[in-house]
N, CA and C atoms as a LAMMPS dump frame, in Angstrom:
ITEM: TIMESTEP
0
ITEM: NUMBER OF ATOMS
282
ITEM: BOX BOUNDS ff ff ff
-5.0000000000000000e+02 5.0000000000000000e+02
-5.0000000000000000e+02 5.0000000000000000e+02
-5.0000000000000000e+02 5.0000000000000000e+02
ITEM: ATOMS id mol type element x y z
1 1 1 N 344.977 294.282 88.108
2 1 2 C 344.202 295.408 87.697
3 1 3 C 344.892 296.668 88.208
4 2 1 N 345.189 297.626 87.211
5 2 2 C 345.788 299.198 87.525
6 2 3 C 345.003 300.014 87.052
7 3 1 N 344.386 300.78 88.451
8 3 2 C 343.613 302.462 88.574
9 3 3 C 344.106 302.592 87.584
10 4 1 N 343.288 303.362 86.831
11 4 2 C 344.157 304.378 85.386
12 4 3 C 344.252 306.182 86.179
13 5 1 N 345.158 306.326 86.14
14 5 2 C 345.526 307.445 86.622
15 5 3 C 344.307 308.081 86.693
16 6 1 N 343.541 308.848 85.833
17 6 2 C 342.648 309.825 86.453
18 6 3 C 341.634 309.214 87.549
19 7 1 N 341.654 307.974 88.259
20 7 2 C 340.587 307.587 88.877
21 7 3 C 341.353 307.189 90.489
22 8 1 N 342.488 307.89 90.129
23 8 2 C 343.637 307.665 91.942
24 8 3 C 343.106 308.207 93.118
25 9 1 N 342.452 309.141 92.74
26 9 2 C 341.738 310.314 93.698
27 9 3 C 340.613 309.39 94.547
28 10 1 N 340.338 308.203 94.268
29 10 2 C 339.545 307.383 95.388
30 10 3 C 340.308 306.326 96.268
31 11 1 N 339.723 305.649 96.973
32 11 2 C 340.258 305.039 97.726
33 11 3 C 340.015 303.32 97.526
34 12 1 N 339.993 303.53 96.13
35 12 2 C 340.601 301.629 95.093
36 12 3 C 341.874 301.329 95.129
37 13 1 N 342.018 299.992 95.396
38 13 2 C 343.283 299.332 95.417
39 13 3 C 343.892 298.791 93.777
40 14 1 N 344.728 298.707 93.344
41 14 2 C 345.477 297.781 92.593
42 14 3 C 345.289 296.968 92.823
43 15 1 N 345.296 296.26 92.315
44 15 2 C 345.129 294.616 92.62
45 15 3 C 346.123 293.488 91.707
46 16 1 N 347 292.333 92.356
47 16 2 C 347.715 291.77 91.371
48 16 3 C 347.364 290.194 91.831
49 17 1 N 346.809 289.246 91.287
50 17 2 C 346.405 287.859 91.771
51 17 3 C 346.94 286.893 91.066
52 18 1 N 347.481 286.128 91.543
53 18 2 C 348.191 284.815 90.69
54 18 3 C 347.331 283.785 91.807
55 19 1 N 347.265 282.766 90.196
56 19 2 C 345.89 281.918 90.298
57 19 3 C 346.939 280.324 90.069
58 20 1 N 346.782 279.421 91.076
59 20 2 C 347.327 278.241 90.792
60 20 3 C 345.892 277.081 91.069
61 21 1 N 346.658 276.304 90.211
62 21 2 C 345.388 275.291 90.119
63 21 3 C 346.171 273.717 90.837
64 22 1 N 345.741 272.934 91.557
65 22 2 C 346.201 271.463 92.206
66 22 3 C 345.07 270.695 91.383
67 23 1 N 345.162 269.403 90.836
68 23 2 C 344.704 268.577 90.642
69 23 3 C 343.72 267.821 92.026
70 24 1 N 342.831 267.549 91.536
71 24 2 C 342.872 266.406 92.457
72 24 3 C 343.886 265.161 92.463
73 25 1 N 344.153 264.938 91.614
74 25 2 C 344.864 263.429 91.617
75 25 3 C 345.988 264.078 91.999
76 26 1 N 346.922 264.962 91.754
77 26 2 C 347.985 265.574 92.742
78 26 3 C 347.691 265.311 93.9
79 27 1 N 346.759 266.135 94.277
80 27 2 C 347.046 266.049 95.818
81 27 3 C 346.085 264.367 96.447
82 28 1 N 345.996 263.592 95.902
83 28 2 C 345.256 261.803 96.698
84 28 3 C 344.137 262.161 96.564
85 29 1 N 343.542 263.099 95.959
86 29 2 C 341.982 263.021 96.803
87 29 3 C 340.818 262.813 95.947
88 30 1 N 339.692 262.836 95.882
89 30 2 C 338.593 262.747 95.401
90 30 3 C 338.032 263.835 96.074
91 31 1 N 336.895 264.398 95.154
92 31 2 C 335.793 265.308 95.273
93 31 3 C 335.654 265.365 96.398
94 32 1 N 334.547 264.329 97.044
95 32 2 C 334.532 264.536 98.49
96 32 3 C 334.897 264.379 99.456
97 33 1 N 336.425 264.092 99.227
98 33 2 C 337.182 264.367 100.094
99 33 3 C 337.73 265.628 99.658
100 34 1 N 337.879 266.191 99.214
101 34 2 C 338.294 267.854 99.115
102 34 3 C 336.98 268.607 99.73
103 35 1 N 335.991 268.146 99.155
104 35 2 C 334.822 269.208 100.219
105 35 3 C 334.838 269.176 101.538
106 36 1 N 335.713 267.471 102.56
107 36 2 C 335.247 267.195 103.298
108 36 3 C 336.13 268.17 104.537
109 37 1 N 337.296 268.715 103.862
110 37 2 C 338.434 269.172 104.954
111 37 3 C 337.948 270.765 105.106
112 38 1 N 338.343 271.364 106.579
113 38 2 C 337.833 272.419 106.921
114 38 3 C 339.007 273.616 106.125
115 39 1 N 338.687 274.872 106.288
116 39 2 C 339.835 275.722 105.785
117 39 3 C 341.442 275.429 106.263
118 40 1 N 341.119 275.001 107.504
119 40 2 C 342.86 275.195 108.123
120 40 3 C 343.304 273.978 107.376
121 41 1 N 342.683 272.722 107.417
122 41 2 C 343.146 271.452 106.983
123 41 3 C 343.69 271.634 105.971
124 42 1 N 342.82 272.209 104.435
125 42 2 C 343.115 272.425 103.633
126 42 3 C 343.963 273.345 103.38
127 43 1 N 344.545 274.163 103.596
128 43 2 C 346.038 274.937 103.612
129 43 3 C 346.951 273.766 103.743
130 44 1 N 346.716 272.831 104.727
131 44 2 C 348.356 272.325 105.236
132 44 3 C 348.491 271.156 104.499
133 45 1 N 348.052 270.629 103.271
134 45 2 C 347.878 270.183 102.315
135 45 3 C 349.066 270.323 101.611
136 46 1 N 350.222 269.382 101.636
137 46 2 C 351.547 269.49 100.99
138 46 3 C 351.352 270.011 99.442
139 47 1 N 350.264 269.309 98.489
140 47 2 C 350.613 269.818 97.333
141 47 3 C 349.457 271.332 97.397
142 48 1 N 348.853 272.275 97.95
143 48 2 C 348.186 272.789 98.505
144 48 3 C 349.572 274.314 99.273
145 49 1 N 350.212 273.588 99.908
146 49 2 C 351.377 274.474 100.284
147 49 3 C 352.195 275.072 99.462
148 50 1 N 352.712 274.103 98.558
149 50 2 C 353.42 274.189 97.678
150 50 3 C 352.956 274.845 96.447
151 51 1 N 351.914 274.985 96.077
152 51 2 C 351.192 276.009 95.108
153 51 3 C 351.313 277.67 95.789
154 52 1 N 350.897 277.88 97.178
155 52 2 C 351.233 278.801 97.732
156 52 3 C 352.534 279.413 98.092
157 53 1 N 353.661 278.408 98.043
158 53 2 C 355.046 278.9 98.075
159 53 3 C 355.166 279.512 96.514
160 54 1 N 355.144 278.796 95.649
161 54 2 C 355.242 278.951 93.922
162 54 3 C 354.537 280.539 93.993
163 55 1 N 353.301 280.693 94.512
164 55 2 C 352.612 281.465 93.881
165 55 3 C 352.743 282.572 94.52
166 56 1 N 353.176 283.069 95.784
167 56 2 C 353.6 283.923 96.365
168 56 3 C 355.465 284.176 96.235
169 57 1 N 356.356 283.181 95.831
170 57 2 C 357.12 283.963 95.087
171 57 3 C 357.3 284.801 94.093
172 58 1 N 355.829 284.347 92.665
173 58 2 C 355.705 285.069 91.814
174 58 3 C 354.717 286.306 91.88
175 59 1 N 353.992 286.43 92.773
176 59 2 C 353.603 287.743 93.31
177 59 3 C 354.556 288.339 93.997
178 60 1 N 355.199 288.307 94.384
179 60 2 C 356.395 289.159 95.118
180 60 3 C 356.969 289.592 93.838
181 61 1 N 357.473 289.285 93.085
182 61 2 C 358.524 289.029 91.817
183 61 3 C 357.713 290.463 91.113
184 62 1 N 356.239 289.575 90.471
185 62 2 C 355.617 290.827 89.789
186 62 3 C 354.9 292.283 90.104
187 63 1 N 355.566 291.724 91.52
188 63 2 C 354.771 293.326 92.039
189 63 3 C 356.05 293.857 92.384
190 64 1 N 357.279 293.569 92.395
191 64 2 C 358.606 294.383 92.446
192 64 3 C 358.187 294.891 91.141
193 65 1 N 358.237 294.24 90.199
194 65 2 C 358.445 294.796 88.381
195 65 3 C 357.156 295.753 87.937
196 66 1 N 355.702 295.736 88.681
197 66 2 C 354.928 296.858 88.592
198 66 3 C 355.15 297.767 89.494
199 67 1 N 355.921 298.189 90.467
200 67 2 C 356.208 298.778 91.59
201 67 3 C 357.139 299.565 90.725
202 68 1 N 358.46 299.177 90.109
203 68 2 C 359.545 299.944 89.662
204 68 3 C 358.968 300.436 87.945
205 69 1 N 357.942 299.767 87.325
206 69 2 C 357.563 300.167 86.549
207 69 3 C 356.434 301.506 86.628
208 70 1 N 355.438 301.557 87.578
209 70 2 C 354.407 302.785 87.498
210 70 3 C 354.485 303.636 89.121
211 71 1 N 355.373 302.705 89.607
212 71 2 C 355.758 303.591 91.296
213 71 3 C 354.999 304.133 91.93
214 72 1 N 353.944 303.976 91.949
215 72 2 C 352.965 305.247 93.047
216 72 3 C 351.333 303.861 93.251
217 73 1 N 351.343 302.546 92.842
218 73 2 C 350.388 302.169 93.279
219 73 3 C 350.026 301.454 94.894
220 74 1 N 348.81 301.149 95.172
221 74 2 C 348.466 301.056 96.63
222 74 3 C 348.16 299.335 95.646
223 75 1 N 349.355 298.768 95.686
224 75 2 C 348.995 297.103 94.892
225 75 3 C 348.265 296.132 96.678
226 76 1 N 347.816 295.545 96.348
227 76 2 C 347.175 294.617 97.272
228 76 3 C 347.361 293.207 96.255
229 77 1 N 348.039 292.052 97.078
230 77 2 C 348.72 291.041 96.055
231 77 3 C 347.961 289.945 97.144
232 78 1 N 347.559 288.704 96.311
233 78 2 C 346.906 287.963 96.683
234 78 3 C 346.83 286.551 95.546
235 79 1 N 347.222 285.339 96.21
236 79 2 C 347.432 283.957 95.605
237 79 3 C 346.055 283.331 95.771
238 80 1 N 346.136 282.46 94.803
239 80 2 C 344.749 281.897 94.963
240 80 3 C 344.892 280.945 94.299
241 81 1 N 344.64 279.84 95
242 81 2 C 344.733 278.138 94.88
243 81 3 C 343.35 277.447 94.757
244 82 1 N 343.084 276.48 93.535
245 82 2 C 341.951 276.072 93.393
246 82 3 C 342.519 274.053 93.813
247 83 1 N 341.752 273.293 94.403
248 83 2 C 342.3 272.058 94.349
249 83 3 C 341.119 271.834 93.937
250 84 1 N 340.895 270.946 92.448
251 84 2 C 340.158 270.637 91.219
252 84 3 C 339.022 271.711 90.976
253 85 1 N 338.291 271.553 90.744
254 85 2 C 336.69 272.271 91.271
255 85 3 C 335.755 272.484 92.243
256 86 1 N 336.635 271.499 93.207
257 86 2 C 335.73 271.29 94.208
258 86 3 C 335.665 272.305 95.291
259 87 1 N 337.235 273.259 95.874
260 87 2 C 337.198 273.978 96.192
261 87 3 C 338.517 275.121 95.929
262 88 1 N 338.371 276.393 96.419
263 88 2 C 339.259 277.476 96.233
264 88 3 C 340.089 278.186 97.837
265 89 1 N 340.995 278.448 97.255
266 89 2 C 341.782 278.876 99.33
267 89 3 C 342.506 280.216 98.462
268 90 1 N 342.58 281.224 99.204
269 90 2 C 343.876 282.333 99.054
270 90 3 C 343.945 282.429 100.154
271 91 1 N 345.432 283.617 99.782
272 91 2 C 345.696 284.403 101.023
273 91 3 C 346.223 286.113 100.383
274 92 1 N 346.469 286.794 100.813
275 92 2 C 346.205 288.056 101.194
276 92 3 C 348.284 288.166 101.482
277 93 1 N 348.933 288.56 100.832
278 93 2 C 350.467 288.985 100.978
279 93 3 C 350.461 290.413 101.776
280 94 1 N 351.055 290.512 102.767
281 94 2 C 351.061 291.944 103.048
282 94 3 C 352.748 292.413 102.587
């Protein structure tokens, strides 16, 4: 999402989010075993990691190419990993 210029004068962020999705059957698990792991567990989740490597290279990537394209935004970039439906994890790129 990009402020449209006349609305810069506040203090809204840009925003750029790349959204990856894990299977359950990717990563071994069943439903409740995906509900059952706490936040940290679930990060260190090999196929779980690896969505976050993927997906934070391509936020880096597309926020170079909106950066050199409109130059003046306050972008805030952020990945976000779903493993099936059962649950959702991001993180926050500084």
């Amino acid at each position: 999402m990009i402020i449209r210029p006349d609305k810069r004068y506040g203090k809204i962020f840009d925003v750029l989010i790349e959204f990856k999705f894990v299977t359950l059957k990717d990563a071994g698990l069943t439903g409740d075993q995906a509900k059952a792991f706490s936040k940290e567990s679930l990060h260190e989740l090999p196929p779980i990691k690896k969505a976050f490597e993927e997906g934070e290279k391509q936020v880096i990537q597309y926020g170079k190419h909106l950066d050199e394209k409109y130059g003046n935004l306050r972008l805030q970039k952020f990945v976000v990993v779903a493993l099936g439906f059962e649950r959702v994890c991001f993180r926050k790129l500084i």
